[in-house]
GUGU-917199 format. One line per 10 residues: number of its first residue (from 1); their letters; for each residue x, y, z of C-alpha. Coordinates in pm, 1 decimal, always signed. Layout:
NUM	a	X Y Z  ...
***
This chain:
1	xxxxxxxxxx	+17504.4 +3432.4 -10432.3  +17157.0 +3389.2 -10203.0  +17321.5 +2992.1 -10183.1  +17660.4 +3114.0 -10046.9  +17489.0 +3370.3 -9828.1  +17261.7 +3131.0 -9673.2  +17550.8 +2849.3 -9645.5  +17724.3 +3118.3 -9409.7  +17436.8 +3255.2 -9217.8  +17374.8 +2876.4 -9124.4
11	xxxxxxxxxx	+17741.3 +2888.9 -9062.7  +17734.3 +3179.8 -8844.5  +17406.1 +3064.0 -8635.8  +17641.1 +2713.2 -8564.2  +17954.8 +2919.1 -8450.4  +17696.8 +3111.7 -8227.3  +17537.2 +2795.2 -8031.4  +17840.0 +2617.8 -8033.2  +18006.7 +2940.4 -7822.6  +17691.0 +2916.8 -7589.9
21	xxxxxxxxxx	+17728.6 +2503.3 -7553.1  +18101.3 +2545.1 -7431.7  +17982.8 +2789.8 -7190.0  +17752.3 +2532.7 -7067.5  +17391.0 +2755.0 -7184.3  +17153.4 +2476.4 -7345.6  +16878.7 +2737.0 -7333.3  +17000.5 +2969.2 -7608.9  +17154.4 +2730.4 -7844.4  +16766.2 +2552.3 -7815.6
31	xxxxxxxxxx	+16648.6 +2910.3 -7894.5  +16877.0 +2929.9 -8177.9  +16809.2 +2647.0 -8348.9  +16424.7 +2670.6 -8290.9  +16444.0 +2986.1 -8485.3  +16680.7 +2877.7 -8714.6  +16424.7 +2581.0 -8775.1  +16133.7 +2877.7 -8869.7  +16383.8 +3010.8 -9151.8  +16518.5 +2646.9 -9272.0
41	xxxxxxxxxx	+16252.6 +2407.0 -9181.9  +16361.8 +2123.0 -9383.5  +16767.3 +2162.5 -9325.7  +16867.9 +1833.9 -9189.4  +17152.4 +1970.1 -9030.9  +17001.4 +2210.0 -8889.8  +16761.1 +1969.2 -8745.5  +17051.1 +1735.9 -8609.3  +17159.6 +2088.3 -8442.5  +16863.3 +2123.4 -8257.3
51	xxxxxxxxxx	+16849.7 +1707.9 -8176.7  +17189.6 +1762.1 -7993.3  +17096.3 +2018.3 -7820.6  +16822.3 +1918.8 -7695.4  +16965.1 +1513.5 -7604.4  +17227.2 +1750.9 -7376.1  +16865.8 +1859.9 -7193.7  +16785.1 +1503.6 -7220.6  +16493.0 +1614.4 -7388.5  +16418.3 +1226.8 -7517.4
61	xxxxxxxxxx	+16047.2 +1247.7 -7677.1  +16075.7 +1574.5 -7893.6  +16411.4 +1406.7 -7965.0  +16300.0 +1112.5 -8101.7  +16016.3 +1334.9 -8324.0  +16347.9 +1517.6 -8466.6  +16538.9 +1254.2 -8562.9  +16230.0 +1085.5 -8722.0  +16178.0 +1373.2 -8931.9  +16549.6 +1458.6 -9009.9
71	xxxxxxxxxx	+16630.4 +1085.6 -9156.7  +16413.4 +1088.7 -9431.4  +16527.5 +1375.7 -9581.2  +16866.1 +1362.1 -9547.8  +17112.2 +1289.3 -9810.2  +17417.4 +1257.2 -9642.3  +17515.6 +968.2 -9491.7  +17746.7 +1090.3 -9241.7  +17467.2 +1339.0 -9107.6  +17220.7 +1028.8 -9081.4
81	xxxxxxxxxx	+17490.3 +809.7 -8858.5  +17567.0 +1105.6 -8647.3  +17188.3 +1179.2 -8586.1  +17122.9 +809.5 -8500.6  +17449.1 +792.3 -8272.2  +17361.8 +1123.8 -8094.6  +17042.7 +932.1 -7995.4  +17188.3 +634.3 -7858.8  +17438.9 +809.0 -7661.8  +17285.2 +1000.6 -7474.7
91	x	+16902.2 +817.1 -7479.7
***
């Protein structure tokens, strides 16, 4: 049960900066995920969350430290490609 209820807070905190990105608000989503980050440090998605956001504020060197730590420990192939093409397009 503590898997399932952390699978949907992470869930939940997504849905949330997702709503703030369509409204065009980079600064909460980065708050989001920041704190998100304290809870689930080593959560490569919720690494790659914080990545995107922060490639939209063209934030390129803390970028680049994010990605570098969220490769190695991700699993999932699909995650890795979409960290590495987030990067390129928009670096």
């Amino acid at each position: 049960m503590d898997a399932i209820r952390a699978d949907n807070t992470r869930f939940n905190i997504h849905k949330k900066a997702v709503e703030y990105h369509r409204n065009g608000d980079y600064d909460s989503p980065e708050k989001t995920h920041r704190d998100t980050l304290l809870i689930y440090p080593n959560k490569p998605g919720m690494i790659l969350r914080l990545l995107s956001t922060l490639v939209l504020k063209e934030n390129t060197d803390e970028t680049i430290e994010l990605m570098e730590r969220g490769l190695p420990i991700s699993i999932n192939e699909k995650q890795k490609s979409t960290m590495r093409a987030t990067f390129v397009l928009y670096t």
